[in-house]
N, C-alpha and C positions, 0 to 999 in steps of 0.2 A: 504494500500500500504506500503510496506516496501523496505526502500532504503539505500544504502551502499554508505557512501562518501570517499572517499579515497585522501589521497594528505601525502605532506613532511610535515616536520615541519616548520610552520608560511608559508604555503600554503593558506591559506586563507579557510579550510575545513570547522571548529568549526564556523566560522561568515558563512560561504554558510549555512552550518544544520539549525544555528540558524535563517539566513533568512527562512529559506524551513518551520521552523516550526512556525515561527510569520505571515506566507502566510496562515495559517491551520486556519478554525475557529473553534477553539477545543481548548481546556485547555493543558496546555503543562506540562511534568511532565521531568522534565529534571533527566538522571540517572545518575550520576558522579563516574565513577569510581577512580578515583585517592585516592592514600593513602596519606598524607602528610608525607615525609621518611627526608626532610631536610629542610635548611630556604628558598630554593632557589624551591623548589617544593611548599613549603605552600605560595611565594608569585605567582606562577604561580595559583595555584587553586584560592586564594585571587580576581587575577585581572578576572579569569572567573567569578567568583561570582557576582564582581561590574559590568560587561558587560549585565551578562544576565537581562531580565526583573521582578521585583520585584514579581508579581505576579504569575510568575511561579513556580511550588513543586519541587523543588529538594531534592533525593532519594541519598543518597550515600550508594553505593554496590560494592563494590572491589572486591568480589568472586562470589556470588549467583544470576548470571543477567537471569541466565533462571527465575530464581522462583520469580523475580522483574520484568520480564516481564509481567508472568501469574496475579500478582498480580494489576497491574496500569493498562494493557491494557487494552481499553473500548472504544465502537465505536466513543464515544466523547472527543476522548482524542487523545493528539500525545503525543511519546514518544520517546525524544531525548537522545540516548548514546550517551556520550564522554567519553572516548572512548575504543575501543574493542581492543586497543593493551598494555592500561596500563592495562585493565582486563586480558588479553592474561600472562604479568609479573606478576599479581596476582597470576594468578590459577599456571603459569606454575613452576614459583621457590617460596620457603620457605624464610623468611625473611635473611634467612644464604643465599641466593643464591643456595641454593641445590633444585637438579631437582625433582619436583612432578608430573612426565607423566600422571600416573593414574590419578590422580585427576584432571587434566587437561582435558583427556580425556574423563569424568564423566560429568564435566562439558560443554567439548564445546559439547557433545553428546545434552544433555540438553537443550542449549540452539537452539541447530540446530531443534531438535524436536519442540522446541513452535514456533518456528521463521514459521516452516511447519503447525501449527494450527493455529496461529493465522489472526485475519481478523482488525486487529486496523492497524493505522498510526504508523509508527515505523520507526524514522532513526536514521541511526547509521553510526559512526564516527570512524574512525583508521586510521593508521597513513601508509604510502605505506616505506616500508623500505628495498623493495625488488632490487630498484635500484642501490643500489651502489658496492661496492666490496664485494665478501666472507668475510664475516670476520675473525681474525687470533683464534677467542677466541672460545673455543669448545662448550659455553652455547649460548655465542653473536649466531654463526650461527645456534645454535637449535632454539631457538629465532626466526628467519629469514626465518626459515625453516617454523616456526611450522605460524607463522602468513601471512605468502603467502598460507599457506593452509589453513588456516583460512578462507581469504580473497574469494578466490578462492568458498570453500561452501557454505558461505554464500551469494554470488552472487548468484552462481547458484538460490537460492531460493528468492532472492530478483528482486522484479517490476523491480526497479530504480536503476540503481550502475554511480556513477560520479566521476570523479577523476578531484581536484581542485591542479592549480598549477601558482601560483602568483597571485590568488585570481578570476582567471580564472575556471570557471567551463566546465569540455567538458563531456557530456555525454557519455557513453561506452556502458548502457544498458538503454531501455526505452520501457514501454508496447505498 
């Protein structure tokens, strides 16, 4: 089963995943997308680190989540993304902030393809950033653009899609 959780930020999403996969009796291999880019980024990943459970594999992959999917997934296994919008700022802009479409493209291609072969436990995490104003910035709304369609594909393909909001979980899709 593969499930899409969706919410704002400090929505309560990353602790719902992380319940949904400590529910699993399966070995958990947590994906971490994030890069640490500042001090205020490295103490965010820091306090997930100390959250999560010791025993769990974590995989940190900023770019390559399709080929980190094919790679870990296993019917005895679940595998939690957090999350698929700092991957989204990976693949889509160059460390300078300059737009990498292609390779974006290459990549969410990639990942949509094993997301469609695969038969493991798989949930994944992003951030819903769809709700607020256009923004004024011409990358910000490509950004915004490109991750409600993101969102949007990858439901289509996924079992389970939940959208967490004050630590409230409300269902949107369910087999």
């Amino acid at each position: 089963m593969i499930e899409l959780v969706l919410g704002g930020a400090r929505s309560g999403k990353s602790r719902y995943a992380e319940r949904q996969a400590l529910a699993e009796d399966k070995a958990v291999i947590y994906v971490a997308t994030a890069e640490v880019g500042d001090d205020e980024m490295q103490s965010r990943i820091a306090r997930h680190r100390a959250d999560r459970p010791e025993h769990w594999l974590t995989v940190e992959e900023p770019i390559r989540l399709a080929d980190t999917i094919k790679l870990y997934t296993t019917d005895d296994s679940c595998l939690l993304i957090d999350c698929l919008t700092l991957w989204l700022s990976n693949v889509l802009f160059d460390r300078r902030g300059g737009l990498q479409f292609e390779r974006f493209q290459q990549e969410k291609s990639a990942l949509l393809s094993v997301l469609q072969r695969t038969s493991g436990r798989i949930i994944m995490v992003s951030n819903e950033v769809g709700h607020g104003v256009v923004p004024m910035q011409k990358n910000t709304r490509r950004f915004v653009d490109e991750a409600g369609r993101l969102h949007q594909d990858i439901a289509r393909i996924c079992d389970r899609v939940v959208l967490v909001t004050a630590g409230l979980p409300q269902v949107l899709k369910s087999p």
